[in-house]
mmCIF file of the N, C-alpha and C atoms, coordinates in Angstrom:
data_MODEL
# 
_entry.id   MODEL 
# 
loop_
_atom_site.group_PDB 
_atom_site.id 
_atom_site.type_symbol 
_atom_site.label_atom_id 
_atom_site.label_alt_id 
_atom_site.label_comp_id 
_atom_site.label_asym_id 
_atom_site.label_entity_id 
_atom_site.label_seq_id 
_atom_site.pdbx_PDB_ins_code 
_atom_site.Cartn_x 
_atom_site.Cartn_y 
_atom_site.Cartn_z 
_atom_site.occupancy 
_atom_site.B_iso_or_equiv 
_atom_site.pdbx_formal_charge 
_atom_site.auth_seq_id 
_atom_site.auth_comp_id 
_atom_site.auth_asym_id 
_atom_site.auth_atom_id 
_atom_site.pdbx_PDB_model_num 
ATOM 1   N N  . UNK A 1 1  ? 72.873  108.002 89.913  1.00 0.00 ? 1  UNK A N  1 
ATOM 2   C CA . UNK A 1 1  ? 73.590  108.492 91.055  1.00 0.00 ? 1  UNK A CA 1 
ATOM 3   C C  . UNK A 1 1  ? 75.089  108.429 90.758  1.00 0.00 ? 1  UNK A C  1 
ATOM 4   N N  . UNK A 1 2  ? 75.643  109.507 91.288  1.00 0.00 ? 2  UNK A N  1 
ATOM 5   C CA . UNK A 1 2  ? 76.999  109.719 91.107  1.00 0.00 ? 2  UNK A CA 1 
ATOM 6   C C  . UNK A 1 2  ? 77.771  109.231 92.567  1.00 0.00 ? 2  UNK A C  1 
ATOM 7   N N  . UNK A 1 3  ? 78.845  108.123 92.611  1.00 0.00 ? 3  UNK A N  1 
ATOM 8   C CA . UNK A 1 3  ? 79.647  108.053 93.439  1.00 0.00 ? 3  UNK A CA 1 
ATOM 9   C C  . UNK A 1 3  ? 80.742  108.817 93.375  1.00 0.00 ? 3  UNK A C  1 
ATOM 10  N N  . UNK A 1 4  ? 81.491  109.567 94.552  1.00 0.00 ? 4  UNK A N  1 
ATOM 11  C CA . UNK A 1 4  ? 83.161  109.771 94.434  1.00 0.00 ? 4  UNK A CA 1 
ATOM 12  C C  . UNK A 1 4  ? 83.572  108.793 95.665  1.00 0.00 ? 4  UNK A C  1 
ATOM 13  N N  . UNK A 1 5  ? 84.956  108.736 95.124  1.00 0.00 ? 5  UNK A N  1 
ATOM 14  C CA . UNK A 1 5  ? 85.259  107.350 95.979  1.00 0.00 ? 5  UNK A CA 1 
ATOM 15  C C  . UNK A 1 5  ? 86.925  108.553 96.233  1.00 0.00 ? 5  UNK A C  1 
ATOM 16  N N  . UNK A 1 6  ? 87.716  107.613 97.374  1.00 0.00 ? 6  UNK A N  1 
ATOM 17  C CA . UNK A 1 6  ? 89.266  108.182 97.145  1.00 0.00 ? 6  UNK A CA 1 
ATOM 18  C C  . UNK A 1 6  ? 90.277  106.527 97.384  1.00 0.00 ? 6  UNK A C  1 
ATOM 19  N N  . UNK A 1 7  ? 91.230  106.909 95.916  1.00 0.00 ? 7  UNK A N  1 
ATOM 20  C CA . UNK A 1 7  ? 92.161  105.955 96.307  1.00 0.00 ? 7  UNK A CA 1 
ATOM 21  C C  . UNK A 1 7  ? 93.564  105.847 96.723  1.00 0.00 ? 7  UNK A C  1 
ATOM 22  N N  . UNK A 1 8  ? 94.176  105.095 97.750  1.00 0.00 ? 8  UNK A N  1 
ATOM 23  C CA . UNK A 1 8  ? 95.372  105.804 98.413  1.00 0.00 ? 8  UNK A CA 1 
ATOM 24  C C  . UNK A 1 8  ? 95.839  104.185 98.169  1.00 0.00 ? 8  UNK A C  1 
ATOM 25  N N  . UNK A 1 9  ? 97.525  104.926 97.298  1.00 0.00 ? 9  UNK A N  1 
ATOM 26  C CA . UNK A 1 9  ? 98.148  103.818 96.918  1.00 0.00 ? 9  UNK A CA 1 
ATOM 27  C C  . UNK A 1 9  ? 99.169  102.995 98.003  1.00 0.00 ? 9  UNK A C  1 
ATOM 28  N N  . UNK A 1 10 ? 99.432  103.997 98.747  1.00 0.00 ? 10 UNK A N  1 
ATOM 29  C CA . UNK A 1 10 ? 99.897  103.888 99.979  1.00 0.00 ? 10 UNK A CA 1 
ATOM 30  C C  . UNK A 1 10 ? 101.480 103.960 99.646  1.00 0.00 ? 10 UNK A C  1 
ATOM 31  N N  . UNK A 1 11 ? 102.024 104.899 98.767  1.00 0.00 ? 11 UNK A N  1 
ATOM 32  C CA . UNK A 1 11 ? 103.538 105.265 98.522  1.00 0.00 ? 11 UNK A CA 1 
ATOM 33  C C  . UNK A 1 11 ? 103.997 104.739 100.032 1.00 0.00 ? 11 UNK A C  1 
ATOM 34  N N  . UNK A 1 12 ? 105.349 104.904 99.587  1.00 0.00 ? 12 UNK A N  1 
ATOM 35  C CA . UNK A 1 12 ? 106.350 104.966 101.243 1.00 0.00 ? 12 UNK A CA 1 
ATOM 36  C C  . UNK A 1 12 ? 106.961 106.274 100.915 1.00 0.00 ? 12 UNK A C  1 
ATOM 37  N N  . UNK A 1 13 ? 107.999 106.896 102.308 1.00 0.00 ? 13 UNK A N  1 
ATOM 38  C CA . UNK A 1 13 ? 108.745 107.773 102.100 1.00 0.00 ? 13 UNK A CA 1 
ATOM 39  C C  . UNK A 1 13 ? 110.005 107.620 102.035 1.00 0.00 ? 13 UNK A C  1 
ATOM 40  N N  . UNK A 1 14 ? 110.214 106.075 102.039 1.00 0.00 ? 14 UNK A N  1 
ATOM 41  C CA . UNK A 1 14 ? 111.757 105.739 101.738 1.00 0.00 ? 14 UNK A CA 1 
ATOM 42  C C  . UNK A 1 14 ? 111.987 105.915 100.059 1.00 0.00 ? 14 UNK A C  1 
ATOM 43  N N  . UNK A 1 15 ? 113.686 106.412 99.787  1.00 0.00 ? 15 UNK A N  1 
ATOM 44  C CA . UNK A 1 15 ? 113.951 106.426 98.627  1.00 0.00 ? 15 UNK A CA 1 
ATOM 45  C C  . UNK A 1 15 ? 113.964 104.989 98.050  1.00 0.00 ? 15 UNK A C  1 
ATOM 46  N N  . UNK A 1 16 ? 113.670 105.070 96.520  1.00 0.00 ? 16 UNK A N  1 
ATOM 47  C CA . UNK A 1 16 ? 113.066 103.903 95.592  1.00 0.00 ? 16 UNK A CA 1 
ATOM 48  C C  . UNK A 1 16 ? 115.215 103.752 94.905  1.00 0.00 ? 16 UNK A C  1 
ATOM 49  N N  . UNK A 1 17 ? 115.046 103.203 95.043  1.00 0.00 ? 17 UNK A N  1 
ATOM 50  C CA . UNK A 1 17 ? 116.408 102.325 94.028  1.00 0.00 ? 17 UNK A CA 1 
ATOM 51  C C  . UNK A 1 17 ? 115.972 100.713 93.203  1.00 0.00 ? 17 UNK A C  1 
ATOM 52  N N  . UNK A 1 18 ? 116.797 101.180 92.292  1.00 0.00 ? 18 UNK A N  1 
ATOM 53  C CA . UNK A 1 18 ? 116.358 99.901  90.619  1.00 0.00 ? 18 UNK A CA 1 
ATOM 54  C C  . UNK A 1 18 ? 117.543 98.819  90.949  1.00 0.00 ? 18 UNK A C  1 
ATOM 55  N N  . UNK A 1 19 ? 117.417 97.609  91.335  1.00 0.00 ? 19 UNK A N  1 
ATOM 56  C CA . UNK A 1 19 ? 118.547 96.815  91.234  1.00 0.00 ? 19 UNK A CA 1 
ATOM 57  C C  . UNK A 1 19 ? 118.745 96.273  90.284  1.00 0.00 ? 19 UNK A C  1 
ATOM 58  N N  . UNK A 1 20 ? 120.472 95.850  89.371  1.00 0.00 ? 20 UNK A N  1 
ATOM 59  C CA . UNK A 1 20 ? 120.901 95.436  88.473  1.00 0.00 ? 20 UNK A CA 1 
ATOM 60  C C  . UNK A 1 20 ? 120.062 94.509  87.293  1.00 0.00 ? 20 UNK A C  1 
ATOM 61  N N  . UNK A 1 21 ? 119.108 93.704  88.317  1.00 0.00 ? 21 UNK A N  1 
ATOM 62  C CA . UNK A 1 21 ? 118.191 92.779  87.373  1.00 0.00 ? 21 UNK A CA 1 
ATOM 63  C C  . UNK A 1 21 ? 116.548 94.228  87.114  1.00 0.00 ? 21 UNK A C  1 
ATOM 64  N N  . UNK A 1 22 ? 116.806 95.322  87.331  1.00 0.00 ? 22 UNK A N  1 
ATOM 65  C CA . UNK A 1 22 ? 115.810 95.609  86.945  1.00 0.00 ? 22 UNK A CA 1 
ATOM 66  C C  . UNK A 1 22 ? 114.515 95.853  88.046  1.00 0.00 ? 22 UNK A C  1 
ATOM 67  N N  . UNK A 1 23 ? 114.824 95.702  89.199  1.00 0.00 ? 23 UNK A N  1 
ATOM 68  C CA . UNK A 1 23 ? 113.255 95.512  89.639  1.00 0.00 ? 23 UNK A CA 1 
ATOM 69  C C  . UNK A 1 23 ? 113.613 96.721  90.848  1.00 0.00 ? 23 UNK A C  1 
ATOM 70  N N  . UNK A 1 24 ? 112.745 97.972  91.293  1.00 0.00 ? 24 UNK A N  1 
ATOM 71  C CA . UNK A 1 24 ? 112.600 98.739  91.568  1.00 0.00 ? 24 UNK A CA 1 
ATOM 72  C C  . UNK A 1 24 ? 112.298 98.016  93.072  1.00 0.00 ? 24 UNK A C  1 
ATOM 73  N N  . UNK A 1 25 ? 112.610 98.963  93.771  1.00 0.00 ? 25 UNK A N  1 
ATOM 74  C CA . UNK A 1 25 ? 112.405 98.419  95.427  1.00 0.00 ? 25 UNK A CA 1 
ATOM 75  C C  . UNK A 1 25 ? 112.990 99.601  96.658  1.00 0.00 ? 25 UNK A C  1 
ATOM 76  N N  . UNK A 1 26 ? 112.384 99.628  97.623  1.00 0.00 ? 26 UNK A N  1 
ATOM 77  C CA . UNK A 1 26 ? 112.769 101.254 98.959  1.00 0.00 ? 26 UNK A CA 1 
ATOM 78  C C  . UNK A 1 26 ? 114.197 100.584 98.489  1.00 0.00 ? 26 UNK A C  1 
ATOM 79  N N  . UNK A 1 27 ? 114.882 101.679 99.516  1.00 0.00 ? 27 UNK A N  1 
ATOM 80  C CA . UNK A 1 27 ? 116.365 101.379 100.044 1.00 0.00 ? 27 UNK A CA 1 
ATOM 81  C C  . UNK A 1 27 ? 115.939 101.865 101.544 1.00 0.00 ? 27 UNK A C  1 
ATOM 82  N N  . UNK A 1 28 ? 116.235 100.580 102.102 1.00 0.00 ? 28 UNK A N  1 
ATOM 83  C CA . UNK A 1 28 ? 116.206 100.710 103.483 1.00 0.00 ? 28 UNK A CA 1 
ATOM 84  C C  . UNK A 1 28 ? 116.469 99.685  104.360 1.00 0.00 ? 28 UNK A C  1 
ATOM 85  N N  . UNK A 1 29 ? 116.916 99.704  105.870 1.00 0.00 ? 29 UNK A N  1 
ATOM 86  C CA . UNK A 1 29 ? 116.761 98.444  106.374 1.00 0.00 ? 29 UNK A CA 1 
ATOM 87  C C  . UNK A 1 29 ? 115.519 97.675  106.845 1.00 0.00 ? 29 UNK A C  1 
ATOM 88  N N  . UNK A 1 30 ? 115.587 96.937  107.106 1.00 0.00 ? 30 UNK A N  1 
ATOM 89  C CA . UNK A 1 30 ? 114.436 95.938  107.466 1.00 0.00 ? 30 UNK A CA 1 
ATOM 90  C C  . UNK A 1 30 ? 113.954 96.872  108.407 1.00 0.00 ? 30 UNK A C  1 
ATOM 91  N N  . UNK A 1 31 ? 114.608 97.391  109.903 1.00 0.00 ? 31 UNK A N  1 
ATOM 92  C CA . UNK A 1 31 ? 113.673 98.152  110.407 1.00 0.00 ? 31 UNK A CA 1 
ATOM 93  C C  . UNK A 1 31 ? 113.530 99.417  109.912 1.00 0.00 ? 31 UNK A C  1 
ATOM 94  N N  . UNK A 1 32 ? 113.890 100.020 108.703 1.00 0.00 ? 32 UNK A N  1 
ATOM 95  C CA . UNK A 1 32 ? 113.271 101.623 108.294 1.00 0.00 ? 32 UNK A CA 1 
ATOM 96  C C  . UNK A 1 32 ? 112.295 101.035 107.436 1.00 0.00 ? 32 UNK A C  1 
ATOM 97  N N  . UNK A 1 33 ? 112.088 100.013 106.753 1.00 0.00 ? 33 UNK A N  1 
ATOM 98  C CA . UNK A 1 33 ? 110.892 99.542  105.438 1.00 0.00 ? 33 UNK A CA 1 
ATOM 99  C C  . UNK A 1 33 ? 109.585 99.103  106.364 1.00 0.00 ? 33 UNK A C  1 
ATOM 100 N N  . UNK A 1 34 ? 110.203 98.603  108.038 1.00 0.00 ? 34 UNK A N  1 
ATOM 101 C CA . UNK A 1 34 ? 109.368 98.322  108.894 1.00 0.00 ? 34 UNK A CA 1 
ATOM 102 C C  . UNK A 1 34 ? 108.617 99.295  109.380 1.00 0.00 ? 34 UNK A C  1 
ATOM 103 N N  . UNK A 1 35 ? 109.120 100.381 109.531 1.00 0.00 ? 35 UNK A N  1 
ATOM 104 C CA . UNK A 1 35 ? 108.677 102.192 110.079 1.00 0.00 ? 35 UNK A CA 1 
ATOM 105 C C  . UNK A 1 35 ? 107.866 102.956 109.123 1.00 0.00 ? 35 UNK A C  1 
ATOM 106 N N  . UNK A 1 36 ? 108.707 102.657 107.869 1.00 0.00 ? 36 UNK A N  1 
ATOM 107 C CA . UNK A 1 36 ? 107.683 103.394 106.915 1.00 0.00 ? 36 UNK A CA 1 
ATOM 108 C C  . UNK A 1 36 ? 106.150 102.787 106.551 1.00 0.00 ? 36 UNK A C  1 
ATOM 109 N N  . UNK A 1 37 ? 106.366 101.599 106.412 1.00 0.00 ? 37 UNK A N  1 
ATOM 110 C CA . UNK A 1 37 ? 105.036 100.907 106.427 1.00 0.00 ? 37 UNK A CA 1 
ATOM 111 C C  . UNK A 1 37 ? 104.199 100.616 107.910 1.00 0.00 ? 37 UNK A C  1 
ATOM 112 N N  . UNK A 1 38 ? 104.609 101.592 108.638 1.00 0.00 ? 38 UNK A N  1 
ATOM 113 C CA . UNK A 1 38 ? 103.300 101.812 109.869 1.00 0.00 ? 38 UNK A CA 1 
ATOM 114 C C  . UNK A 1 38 ? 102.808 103.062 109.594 1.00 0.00 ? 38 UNK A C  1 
ATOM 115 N N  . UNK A 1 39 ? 104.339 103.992 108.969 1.00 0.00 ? 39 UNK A N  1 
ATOM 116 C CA . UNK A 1 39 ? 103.875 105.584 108.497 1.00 0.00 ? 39 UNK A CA 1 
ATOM 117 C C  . UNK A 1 39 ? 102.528 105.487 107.473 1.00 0.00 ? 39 UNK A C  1 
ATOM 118 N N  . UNK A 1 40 ? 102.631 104.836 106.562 1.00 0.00 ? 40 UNK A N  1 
ATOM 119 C CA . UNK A 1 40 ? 101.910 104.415 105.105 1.00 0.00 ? 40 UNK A CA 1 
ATOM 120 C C  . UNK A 1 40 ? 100.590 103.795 106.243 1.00 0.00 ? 40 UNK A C  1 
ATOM 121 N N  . UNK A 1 41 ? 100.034 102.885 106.614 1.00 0.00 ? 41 UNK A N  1 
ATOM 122 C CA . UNK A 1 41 ? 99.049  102.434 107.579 1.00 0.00 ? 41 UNK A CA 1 
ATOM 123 C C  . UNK A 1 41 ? 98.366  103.629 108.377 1.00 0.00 ? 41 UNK A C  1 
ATOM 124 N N  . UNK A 1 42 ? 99.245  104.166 108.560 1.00 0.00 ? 42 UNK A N  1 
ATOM 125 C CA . UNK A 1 42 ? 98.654  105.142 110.068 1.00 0.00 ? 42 UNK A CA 1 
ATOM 126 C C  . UNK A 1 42 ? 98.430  106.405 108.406 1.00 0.00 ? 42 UNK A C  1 
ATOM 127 N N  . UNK A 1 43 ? 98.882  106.918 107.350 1.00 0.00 ? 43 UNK A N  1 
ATOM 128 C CA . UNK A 1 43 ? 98.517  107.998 106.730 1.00 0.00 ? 43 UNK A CA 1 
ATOM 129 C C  . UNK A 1 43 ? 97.364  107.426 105.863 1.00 0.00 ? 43 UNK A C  1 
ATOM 130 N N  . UNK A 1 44 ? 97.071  106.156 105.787 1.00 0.00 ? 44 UNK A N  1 
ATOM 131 C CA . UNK A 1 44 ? 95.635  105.798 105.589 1.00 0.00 ? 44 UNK A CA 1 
ATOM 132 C C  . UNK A 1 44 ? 94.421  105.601 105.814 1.00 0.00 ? 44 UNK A C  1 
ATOM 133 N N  . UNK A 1 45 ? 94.808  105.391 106.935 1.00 0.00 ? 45 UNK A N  1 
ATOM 134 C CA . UNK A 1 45 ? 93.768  105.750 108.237 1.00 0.00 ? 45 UNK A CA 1 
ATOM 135 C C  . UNK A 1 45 ? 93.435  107.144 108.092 1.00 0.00 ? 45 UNK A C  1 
ATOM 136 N N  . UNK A 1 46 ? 94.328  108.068 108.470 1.00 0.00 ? 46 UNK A N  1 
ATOM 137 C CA . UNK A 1 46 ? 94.283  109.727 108.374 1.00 0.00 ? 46 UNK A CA 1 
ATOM 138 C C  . UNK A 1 46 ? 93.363  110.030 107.354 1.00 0.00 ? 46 UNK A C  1 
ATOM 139 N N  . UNK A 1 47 ? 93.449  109.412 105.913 1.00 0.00 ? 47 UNK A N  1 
ATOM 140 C CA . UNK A 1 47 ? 92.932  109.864 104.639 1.00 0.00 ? 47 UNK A CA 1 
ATOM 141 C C  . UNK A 1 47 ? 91.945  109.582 104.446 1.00 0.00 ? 47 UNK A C  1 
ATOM 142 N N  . UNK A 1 48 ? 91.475  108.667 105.019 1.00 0.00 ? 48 UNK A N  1 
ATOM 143 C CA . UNK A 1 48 ? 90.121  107.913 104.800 1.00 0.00 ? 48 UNK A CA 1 
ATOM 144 C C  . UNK A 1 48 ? 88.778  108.748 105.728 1.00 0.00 ? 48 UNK A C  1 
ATOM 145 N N  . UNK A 1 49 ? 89.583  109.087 107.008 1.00 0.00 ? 49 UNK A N  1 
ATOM 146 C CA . UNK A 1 49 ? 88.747  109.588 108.062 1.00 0.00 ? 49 UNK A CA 1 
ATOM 147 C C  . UNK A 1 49 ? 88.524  111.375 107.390 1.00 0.00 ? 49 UNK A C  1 
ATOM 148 N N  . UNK A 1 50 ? 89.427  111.372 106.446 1.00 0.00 ? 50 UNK A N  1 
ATOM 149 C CA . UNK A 1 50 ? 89.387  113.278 106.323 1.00 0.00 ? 50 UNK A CA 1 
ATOM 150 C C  . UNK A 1 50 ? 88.566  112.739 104.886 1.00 0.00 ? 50 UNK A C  1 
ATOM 151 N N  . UNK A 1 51 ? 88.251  111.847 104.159 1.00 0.00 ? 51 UNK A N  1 
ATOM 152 C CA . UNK A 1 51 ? 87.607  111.282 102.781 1.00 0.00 ? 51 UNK A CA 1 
ATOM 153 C C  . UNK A 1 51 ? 86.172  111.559 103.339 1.00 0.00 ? 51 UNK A C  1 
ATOM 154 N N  . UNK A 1 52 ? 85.798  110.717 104.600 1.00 0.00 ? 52 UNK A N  1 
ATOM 155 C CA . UNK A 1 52 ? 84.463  110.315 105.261 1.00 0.00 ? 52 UNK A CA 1 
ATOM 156 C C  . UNK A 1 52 ? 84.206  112.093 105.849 1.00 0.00 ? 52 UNK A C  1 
ATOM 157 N N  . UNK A 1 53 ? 85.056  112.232 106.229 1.00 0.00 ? 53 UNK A N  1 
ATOM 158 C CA . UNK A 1 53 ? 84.939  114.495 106.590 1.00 0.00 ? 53 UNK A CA 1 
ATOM 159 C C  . UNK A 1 53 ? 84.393  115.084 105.904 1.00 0.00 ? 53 UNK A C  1 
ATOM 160 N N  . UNK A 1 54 ? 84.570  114.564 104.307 1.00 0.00 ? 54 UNK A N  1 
ATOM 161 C CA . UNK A 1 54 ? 84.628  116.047 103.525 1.00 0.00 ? 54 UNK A CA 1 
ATOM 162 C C  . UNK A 1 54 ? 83.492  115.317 102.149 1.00 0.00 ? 54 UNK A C  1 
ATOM 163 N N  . UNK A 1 55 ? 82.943  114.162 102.928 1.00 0.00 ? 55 UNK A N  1 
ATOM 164 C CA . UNK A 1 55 ? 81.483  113.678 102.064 1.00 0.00 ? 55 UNK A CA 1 
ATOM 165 C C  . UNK A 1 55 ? 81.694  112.764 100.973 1.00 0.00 ? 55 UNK A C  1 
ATOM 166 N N  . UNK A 1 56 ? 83.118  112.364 101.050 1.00 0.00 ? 56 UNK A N  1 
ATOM 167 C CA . UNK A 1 56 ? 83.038  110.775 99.679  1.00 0.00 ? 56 UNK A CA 1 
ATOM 168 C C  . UNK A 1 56 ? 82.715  109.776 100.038 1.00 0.00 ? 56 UNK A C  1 
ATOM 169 N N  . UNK A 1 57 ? 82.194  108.598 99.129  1.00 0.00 ? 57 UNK A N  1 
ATOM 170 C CA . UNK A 1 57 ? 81.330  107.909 99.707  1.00 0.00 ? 57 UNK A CA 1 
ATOM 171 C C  . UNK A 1 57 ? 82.062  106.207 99.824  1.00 0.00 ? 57 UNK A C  1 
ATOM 172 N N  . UNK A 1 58 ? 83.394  106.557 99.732  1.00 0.00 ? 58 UNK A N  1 
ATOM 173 C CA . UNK A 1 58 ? 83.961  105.428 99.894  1.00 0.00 ? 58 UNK A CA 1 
ATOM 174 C C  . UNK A 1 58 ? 85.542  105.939 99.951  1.00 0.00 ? 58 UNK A C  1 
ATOM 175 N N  . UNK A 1 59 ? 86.615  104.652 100.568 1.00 0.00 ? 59 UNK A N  1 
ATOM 176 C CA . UNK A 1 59 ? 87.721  104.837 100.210 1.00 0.00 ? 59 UNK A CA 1 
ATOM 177 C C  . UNK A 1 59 ? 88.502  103.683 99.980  1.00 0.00 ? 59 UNK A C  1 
ATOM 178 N N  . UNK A 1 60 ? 89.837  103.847 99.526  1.00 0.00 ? 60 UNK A N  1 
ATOM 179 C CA . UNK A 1 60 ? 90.062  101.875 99.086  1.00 0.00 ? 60 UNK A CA 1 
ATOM 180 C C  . UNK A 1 60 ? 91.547  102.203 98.930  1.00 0.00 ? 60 UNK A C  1 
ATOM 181 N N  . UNK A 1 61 ? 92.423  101.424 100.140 1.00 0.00 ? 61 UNK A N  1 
ATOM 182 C CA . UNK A 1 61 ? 93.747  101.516 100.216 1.00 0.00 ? 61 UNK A CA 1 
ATOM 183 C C  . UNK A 1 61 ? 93.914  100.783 99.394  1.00 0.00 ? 61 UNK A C  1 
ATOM 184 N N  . UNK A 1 62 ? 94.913  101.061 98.468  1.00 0.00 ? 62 UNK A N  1 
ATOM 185 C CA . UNK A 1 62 ? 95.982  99.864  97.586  1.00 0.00 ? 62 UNK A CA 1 
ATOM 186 C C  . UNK A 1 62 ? 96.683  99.209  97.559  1.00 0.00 ? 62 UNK A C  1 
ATOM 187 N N  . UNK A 1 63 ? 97.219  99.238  98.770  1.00 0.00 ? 63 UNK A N  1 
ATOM 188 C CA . UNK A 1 63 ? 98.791  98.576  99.139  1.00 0.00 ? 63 UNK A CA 1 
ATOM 189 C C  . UNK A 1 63 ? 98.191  97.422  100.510 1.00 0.00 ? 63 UNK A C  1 
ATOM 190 N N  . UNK A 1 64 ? 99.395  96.509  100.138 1.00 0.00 ? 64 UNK A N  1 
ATOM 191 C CA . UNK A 1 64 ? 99.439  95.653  101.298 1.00 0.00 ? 64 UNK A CA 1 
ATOM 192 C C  . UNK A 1 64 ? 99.783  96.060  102.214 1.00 0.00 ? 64 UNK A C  1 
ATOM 193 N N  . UNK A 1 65 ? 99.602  95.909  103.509 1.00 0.00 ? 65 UNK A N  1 
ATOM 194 C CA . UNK A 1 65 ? 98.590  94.980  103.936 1.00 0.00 ? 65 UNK A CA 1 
ATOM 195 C C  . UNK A 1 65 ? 97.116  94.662  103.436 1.00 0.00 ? 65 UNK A C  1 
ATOM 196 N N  . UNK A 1 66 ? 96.591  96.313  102.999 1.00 0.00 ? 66 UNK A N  1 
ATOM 197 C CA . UNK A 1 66 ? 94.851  96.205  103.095 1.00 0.00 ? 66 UNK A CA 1 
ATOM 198 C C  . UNK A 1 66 ? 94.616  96.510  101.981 1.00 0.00 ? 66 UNK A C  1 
ATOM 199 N N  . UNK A 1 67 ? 94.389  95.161  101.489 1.00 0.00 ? 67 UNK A N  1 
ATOM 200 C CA . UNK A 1 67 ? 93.387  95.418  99.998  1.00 0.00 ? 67 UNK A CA 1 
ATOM 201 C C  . UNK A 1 67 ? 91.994  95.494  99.598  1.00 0.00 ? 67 UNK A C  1 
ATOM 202 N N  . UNK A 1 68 ? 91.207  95.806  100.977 1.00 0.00 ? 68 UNK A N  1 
ATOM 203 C CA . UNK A 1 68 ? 89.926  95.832  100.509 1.00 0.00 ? 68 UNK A CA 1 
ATOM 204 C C  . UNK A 1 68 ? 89.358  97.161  101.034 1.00 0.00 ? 68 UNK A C  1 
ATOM 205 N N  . UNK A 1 69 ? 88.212  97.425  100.805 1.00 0.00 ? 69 UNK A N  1 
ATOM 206 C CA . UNK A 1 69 ? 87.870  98.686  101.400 1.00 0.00 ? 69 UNK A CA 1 
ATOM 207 C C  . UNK A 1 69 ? 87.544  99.013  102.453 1.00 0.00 ? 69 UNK A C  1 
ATOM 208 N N  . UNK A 1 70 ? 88.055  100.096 103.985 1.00 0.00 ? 70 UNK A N  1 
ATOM 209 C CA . UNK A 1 70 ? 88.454  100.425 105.295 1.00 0.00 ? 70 UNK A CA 1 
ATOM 210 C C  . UNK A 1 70 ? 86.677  100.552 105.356 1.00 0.00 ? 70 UNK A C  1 
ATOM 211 N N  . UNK A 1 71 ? 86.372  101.299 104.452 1.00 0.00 ? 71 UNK A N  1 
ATOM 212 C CA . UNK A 1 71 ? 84.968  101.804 104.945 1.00 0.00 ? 71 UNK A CA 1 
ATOM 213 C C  . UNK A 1 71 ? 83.814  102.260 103.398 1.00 0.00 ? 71 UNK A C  1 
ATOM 214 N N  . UNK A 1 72 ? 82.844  101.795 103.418 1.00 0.00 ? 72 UNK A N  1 
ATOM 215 C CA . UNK A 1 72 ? 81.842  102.740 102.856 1.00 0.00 ? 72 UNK A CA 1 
ATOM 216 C C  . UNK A 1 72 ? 80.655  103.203 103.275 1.00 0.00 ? 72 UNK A C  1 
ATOM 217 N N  . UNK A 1 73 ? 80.806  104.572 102.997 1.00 0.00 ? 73 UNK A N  1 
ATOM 218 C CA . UNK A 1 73 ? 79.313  104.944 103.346 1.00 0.00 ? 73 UNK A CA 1 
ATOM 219 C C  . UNK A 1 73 ? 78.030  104.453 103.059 1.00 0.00 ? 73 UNK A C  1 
ATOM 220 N N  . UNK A 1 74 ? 77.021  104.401 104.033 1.00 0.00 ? 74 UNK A N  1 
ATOM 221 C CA . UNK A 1 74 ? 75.838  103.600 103.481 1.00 0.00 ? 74 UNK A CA 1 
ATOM 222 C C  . UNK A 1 74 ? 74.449  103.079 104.380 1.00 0.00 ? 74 UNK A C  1 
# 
């Protein structure tokens, strides 16, 4: 048996900036990094429910908060 699964890394839509030591991170304030990560939550939800729509048999957010899987079929 063949599974398809979908995985959503859960990007943000804030711009990414590299600080001096190297380590990549949004640019934003506490409340826009706060906004985007309900955007990122709520477009996982969306993806998962249109995943379970269109007949895959699993889905598995990547990002924190939720690291385990929302749902599988079964």
């Amino acid at each position: 048996m063949l599974e398809v699964g979908v995985f959503h890394n859960g990007a943000s839509s804030l711009p990414v900036i590299t600080t001096k030591d190297g380590v990549t991170l949004n640019d934003g304030s506490l409340a826009q990094v706060h906004q985007a990560a309900q955007e990122t939550l709520v477009n996982q939800v969306r993806q998962g429910i249109l995943a379970e729509k269109l007949g895959f048999q699993s889905f598995w957010p990547c990002s924190l908060p939720m690291r385990r899987s929302i749902w599988r079929a079964g």
